[in-house]
C-alpha positions as CSV (number, residue, x, y, z in Angstrom):
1,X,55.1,-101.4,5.5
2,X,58.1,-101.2,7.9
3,X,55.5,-98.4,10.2
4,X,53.0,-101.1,10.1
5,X,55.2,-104.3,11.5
6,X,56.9,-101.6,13.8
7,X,52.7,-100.7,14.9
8,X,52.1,-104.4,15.3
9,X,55.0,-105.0,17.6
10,X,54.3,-102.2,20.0
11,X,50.8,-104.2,20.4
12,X,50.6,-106.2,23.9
13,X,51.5,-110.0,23.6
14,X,47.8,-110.5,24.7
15,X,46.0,-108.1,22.1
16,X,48.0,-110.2,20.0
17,X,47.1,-113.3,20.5
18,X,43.6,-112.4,21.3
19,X,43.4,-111.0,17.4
20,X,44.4,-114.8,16.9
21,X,41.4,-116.4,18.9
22,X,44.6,-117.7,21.2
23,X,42.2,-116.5,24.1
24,X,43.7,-119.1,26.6
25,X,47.2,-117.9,26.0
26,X,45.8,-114.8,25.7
27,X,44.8,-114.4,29.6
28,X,47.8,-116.1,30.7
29,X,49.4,-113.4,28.5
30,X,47.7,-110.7,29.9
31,X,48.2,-111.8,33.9
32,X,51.5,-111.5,32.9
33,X,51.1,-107.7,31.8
34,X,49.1,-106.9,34.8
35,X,51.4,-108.5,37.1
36,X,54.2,-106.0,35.6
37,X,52.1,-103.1,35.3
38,X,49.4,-103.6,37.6
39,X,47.9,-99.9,37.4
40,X,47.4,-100.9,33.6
41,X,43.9,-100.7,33.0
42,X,43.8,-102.0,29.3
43,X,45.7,-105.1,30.7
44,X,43.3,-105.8,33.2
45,X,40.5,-105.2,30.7
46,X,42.5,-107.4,28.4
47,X,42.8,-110.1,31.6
48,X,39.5,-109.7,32.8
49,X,37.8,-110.4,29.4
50,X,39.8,-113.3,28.3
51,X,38.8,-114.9,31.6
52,X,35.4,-113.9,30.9
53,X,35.5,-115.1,27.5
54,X,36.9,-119.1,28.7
55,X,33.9,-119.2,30.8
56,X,36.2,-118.3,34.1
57,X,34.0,-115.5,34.5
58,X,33.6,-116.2,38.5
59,X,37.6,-116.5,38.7
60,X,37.4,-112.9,36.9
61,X,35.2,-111.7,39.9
62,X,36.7,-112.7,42.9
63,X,40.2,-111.2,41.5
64,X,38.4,-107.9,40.9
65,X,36.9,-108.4,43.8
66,X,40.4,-108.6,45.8
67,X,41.5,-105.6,43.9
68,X,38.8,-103.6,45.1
69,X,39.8,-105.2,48.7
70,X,43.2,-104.2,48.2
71,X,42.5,-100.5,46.8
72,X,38.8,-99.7,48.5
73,X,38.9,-96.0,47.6
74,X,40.4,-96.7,44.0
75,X,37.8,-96.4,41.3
76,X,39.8,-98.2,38.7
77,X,39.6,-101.5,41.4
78,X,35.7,-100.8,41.1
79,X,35.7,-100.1,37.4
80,X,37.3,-103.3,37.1
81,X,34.9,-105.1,39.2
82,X,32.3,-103.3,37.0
83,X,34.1,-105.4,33.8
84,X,34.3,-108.6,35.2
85,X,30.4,-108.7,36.7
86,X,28.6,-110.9,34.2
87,X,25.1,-109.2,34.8
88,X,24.2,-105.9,34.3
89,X,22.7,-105.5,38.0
90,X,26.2,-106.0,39.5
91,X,28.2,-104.1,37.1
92,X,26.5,-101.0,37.3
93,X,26.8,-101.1,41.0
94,X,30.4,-101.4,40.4
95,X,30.3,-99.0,37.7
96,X,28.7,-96.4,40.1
97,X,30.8,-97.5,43.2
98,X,33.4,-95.6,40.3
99,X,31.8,-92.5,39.7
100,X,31.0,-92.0,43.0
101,X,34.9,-91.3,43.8
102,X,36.0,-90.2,40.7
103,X,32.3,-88.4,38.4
104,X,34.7,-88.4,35.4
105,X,36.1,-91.5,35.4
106,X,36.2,-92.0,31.8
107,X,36.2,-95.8,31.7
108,X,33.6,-96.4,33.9
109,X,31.2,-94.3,32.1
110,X,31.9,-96.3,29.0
111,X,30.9,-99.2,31.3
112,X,27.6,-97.3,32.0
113,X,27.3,-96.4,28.3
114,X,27.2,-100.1,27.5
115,X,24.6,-100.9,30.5
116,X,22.5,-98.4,29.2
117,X,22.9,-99.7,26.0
118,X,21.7,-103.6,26.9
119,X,18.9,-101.9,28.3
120,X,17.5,-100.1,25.0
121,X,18.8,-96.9,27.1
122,X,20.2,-95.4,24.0
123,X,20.2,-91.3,25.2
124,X,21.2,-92.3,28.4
125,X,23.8,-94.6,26.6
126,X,25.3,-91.6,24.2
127,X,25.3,-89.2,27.4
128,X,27.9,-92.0,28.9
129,X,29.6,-92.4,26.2
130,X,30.4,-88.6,25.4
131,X,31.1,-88.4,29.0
132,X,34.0,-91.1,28.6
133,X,34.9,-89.5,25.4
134,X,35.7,-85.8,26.8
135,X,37.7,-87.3,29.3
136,X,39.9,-90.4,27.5
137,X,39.0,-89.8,23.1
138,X,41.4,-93.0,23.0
139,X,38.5,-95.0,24.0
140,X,37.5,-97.3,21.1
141,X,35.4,-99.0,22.7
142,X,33.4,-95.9,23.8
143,X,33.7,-94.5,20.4
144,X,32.2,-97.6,18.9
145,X,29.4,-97.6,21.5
146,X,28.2,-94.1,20.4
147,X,27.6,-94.8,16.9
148,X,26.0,-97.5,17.8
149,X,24.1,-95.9,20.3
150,X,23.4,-92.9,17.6
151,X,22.4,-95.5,15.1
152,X,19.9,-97.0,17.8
153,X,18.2,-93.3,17.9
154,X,18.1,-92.8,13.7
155,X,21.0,-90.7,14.1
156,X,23.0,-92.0,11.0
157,X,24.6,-88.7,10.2
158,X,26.0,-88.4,13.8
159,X,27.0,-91.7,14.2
160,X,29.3,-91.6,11.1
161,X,30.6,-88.0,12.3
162,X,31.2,-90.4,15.3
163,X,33.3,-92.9,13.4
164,X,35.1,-89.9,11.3
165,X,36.1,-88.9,14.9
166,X,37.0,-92.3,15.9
167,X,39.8,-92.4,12.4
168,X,41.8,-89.4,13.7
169,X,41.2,-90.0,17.3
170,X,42.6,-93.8,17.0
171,X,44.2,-94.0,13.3
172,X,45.5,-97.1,14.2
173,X,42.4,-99.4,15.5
174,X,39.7,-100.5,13.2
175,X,36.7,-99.1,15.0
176,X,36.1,-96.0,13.2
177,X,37.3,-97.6,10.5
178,X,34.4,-100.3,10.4
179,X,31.7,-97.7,11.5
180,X,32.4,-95.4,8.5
181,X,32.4,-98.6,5.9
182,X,29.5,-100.2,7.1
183,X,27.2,-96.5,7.2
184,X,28.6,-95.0,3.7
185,X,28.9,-98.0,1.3
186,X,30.0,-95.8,-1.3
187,X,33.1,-95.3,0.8
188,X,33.2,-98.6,2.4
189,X,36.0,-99.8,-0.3
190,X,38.6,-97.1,0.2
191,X,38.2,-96.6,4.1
192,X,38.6,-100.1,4.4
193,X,42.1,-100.4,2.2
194,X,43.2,-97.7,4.1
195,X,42.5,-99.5,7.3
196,X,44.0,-102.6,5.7
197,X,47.3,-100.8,5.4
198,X,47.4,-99.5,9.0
199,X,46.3,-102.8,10.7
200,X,46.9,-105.9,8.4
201,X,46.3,-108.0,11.4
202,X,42.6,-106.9,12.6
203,X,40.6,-110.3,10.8
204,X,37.7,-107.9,10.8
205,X,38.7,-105.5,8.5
206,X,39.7,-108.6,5.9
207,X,36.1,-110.1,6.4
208,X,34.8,-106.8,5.9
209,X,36.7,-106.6,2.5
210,X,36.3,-110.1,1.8
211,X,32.0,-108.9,1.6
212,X,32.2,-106.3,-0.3
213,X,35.1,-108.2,-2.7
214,X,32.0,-111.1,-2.8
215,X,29.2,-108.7,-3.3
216,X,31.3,-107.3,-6.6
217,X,31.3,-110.6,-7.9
218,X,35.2,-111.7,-7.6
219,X,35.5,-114.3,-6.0
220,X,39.0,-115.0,-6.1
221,X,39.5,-111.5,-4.4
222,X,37.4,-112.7,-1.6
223,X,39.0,-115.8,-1.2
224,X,42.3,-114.0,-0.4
225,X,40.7,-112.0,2.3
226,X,39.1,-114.8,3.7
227,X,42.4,-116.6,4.1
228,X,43.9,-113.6,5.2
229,X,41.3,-113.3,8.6
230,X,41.8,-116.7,8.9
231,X,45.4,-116.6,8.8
232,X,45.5,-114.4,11.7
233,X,42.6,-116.4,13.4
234,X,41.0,-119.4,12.2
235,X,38.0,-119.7,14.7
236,X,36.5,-116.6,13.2
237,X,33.1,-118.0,12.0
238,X,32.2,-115.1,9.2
239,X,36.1,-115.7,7.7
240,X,34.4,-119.2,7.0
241,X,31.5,-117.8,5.5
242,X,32.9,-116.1,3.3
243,X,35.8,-118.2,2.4
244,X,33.0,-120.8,1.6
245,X,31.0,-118.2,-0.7
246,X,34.7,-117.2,-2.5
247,X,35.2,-120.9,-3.3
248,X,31.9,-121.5,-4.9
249,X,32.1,-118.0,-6.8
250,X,35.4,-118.2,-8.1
251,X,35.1,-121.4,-9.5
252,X,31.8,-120.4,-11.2
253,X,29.5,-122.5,-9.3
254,X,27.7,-119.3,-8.3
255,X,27.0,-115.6,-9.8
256,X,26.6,-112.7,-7.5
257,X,22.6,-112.5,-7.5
258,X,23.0,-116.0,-6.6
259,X,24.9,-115.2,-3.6
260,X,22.4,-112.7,-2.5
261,X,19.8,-115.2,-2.6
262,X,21.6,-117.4,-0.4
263,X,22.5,-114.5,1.6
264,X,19.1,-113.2,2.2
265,X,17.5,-117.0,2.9
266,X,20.1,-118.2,5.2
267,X,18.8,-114.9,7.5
268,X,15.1,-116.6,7.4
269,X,16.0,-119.8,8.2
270,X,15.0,-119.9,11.9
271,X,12.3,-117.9,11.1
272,X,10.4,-119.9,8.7
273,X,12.8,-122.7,8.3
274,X,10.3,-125.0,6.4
275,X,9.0,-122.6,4.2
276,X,13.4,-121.2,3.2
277,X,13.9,-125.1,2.9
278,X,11.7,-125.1,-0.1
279,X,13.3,-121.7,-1.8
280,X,16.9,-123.2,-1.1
281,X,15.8,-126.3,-2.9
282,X,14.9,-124.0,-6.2
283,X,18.5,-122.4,-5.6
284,X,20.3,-125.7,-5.5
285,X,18.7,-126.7,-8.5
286,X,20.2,-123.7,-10.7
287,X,23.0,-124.0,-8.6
288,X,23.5,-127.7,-8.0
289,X,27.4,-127.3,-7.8
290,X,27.7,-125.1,-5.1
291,X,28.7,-126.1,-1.7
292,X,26.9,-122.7,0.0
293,X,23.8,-123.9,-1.3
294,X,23.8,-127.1,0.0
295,X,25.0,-126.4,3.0
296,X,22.4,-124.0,3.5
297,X,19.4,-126.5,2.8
298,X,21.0,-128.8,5.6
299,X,20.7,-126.4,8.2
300,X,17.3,-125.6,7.0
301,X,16.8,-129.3,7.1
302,X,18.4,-129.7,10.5
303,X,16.5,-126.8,12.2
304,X,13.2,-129.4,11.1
305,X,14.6,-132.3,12.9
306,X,15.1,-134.1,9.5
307,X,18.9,-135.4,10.1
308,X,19.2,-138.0,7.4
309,X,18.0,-135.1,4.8
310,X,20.7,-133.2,6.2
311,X,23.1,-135.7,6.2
312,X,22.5,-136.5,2.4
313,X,23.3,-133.0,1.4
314,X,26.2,-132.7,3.1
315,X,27.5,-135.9,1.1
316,X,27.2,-134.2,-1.8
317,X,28.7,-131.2,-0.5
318,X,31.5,-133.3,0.7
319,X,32.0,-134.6,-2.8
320,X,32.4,-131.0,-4.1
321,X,34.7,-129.3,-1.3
322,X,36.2,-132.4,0.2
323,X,38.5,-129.8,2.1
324,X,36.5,-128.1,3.6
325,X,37.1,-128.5,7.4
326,X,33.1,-126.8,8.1
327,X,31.6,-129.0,5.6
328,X,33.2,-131.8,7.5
329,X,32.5,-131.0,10.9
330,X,28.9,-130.5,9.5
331,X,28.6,-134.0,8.1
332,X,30.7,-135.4,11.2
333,X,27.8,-134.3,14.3
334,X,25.0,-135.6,11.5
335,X,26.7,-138.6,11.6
336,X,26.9,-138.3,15.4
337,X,23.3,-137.8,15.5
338,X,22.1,-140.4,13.4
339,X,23.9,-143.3,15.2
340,X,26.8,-143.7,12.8
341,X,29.9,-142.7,15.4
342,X,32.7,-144.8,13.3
343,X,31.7,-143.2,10.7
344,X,31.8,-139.6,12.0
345,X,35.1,-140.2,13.3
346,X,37.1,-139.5,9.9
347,X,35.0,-136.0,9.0
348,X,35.6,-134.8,12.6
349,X,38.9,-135.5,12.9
350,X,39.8,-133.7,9.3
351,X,37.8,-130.8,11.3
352,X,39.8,-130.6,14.2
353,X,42.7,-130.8,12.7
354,X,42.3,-127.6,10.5
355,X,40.7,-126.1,14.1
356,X,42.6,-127.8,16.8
357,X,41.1,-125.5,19.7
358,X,37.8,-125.8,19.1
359,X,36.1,-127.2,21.9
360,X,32.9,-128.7,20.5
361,X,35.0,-130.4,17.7
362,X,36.5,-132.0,20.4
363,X,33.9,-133.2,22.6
364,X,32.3,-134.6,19.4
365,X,35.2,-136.5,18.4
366,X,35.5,-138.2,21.6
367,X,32.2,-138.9,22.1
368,X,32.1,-140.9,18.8
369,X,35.4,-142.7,19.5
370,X,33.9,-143.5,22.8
371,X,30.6,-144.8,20.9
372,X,32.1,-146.8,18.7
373,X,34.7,-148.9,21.4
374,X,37.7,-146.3,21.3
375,X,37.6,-145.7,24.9
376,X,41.1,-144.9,25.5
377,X,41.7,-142.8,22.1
378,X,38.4,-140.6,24.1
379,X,40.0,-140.3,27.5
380,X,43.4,-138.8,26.1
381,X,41.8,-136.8,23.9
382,X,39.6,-135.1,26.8
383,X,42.6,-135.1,29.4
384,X,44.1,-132.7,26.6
385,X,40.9,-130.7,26.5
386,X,40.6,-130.8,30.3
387,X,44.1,-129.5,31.0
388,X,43.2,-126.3,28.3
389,X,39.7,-126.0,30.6
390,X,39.5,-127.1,34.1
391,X,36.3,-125.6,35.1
392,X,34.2,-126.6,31.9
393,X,31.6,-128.7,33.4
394,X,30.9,-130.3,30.2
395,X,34.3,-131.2,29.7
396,X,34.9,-132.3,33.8
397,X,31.8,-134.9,32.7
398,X,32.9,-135.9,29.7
399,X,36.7,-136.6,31.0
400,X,35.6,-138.6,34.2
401,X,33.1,-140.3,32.1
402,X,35.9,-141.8,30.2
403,X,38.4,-142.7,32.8
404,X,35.5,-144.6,34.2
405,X,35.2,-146.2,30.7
406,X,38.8,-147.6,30.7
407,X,38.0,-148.9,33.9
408,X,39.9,-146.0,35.9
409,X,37.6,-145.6,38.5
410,X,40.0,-144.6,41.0
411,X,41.6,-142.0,38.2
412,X,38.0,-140.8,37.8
413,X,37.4,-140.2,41.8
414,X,40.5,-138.3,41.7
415,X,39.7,-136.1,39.6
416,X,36.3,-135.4,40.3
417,X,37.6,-134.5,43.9
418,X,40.0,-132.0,42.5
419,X,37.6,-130.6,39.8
420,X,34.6,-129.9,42.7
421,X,36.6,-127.7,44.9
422,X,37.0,-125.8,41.2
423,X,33.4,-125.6,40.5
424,X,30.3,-125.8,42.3
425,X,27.8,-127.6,40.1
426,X,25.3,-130.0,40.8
427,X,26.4,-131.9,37.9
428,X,29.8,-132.7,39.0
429,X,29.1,-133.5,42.7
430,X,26.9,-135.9,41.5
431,X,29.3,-137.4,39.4
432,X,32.0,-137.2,42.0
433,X,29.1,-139.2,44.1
434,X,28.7,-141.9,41.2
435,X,32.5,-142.4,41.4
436,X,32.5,-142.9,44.8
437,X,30.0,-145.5,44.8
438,X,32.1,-146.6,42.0
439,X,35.1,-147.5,44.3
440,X,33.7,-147.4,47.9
441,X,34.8,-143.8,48.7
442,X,31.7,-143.5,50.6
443,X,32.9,-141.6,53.6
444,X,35.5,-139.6,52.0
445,X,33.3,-138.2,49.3
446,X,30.6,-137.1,51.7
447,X,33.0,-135.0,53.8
448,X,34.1,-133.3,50.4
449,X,30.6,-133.0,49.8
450,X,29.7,-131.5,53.2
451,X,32.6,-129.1,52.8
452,X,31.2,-127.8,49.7
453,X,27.3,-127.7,51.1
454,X,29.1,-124.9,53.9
455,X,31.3,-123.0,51.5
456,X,28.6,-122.6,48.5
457,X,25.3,-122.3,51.2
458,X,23.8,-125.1,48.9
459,X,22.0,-126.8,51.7
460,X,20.9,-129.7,49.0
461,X,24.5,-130.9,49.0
462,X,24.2,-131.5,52.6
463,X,21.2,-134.2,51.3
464,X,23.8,-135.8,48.9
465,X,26.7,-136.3,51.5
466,X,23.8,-138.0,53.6
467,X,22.8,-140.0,51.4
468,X,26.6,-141.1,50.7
469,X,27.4,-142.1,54.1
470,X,23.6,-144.0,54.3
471,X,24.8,-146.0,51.2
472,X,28.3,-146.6,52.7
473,X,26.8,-148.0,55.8
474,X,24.9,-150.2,53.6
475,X,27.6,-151.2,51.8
476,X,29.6,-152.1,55.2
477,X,26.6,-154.1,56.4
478,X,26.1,-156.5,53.1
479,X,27.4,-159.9,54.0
């Protein structure tokens, strides 16, 4: 036990708090590490991604990009670039940029291995990823992308010789762990303890347990697992799942075969949602006390457009988990949706509060305390959410939508002003145009607006600054 803490406290801050879903802290975290050690590559991958991963992914690019400015001939600055490209076009230029100065640079040939790989690629994809491996076998992410790579090509033998490799290569990440459980069941079990043991703060191998725990039939067992992924991060969505499937099992609301059912029809429902909707209703009906069950003819019911028979099953369901935070959040946006905002307020609230990050939660509760005449509740609410995200157009809307509610116009100008320079989107210089109108900003708004027209090359915004200064004039000439 005392190896293990010791293991987990020679992890990065970032690692760390990314294996909490702390992804925001996570990249502050991890500018932090670069800035100390800033020929660290797994801290700029670790950077790079959490950027990537709070939609900042053009902020990831231009600082790659500087790097590369700053180190021209460096193939790690190009590697990096590689990383932070969000298509596959761009990043394999990068990647190659790489290779060109340094043919054996291990990382970027994992990055090639994993462009080949979202190509169908999959030879081309294993010959990267060995490439990688000969040079850096510390690679996790390359060893990871082989098997899967090996699986793609029917090569099930090699990919778990792959994974084996992966144990003793990296005894103390959960990669080869995870490979080797999920392509010898009979195995799965053991592997996973072991893994477990070594890393009791990877939420994946818990979920992982937490399945095969629910597949055996114990619930309770499950259960524990699922809190314990969730204890390390609760926004992981198959924790949930499972913790939802442990409740109804250990309390005998439903048997294994049961779950496999539910298991199986859940995977058709976009499929064939009408037709699943009519097998989930013969499951709820031997099962009529478990939450999965209902749960899982709402969604069926949703995917059909049918909100209010959604909205009834997830009553019931309420009625027999009324802790459940999913269940809540569920029945909340029905709510939502059918026009009832007061009364969504209280199920989405209880949903936030056991996931206070989550962004959707969020804009959903302030949407409905805006709807039902909680305007400034809304607007402090979203200046939290804005603070955490300052270049989530959705957010930037929503925010400035309530200021303008509370009759902060001028607050609302302000900080559309400040949140355009941030990010160029049609959305929010048309927003930052309504405010101006809004307050007689006429003038001052079209010059933002022509600044941003010659920075971005979007000659359309040039139209909109126009058509500010035309409606100023106007505006100047009423009597």
């Amino acid at each position: 036990m005392l190896l293990t803490v010791l293991a987990w406290a020679e992890i990065p801050p970032s690692e760390r708090l990314m294996h909490a879903g702390r992804v925001s802290e996570a990249a502050d975290a991890a500018r932090q590490e670069v800035q100390a050690a800033p020929t660290d590559l797994a801290a700029w991958e670790r950077y790079l991604d959490a950027l990537s991963a709070l939609g900042r992914t053009k902020e990831a690019v231009e600082i790659a990009k500087g790097e590369v400015r700053a180190r021209p001939t460096d193939p790690d600055a190009q590697y990096l670039l590689g990383r932070a490209y969000p298509t596959a076009k761009e990043a394999q230029a990068a990647y190659e940029a790489a290779l060109r100065l340094a043919p054996t640079h291990a990382r970027a040939n994992m990055g090639m291995g994993a462009i080949h790989r979202s190509r169908s690629a999959h030879a081309e994809a294993e010959a990267a990823y060995r490439r990688a491996l000969a040079v850096d076998p510390t690679l996790g992410e390359a060893w990871a992308g082989l098997a899967a790579a090996l699986v793609a090509q029917q090569r099930v033998p090699e990919a778990l010789d792959a994974g084996r490799k992966a144990m003793v290569a990296l005894p103390d990440e959960a990669e080869g762990y995870l490979t080797v459980a999920l392509l010898s069941p009979k195995e799965a079990l053991l592997v996973l303890q072991e893994a477990r043991k070594r890393m009791p703060y990877d939420a994946r191998i818990h979920e992982r347990l937490g399945e095969l725990m629910l597949a055996a039939g114990e619930g309770a067992a499950a259960m524990s697992e699922a809190k314990a992924a969730l204890a390390i991060d609760p926004t992981r969505f198959d924790a949930r799942m499972i913790a939802s499937y442990a409740f109804d099992m250990a309390r005998g609301a439903i048997d294994p075969a049961g779950y496999h059912e539910l298991v199986a029809l859940r995977q058709k429902l976009r499929e064939a949602p009408a037709d699943t909707e009519a097998k989930l209703s013969s499951v709820v009906q031997r099962y009529p006390d478990a939450v999965v069950a209902r749960v899982a003819r709402a969604e069926a019911q949703g995917l059909q457009g049918d909100a209010a028979g959604m909205a009834a099953d997830l009553e019931v369901a309420r009625t027999l988990d009324p802790a459940s935070a999913d269940v809540a959040a569920a029945y909340g946006l029905v709510l939502a949706d059918l026009g009832r905002p007061a009364e969504a307020r209280a199920p989405l609230a209880q949903a936030l509060s056991a996931r206070p990050g989550d962004r959707g939660l969020t804009l959903a509760l302030a949407k409905a305390e805006l709807a039902s005449g909680d305007a400034a509740a809304a607007r402090d609410r979203l200046a939290r959410l804005a603070a955490s995200r300052p270049s989530d157009v959705e957010v930037i809307l929503a925010y400035a939508g309530a200021m303008a509610a509370v009759k902060d116009s001028d607050g609302a100008y302000r900080y559309l002003s400040g949140a355009v320079r941030k990010v160029s989107d049609a959305r929010v210089v048309l927003a930052l145009a309504a405010a101006a109108r809004d307050i007689g900003k006429f003038d001052e708004a079209a010059s933002l607006v022509d600044e941003l027209a010659r920075q971005s090359g979007e000659e359309r915004l040039h139209a909109v600054a126009e058509q500010l200064r035309a409606q100023g004039a106007a505006a100047a000439a009423a009597p």
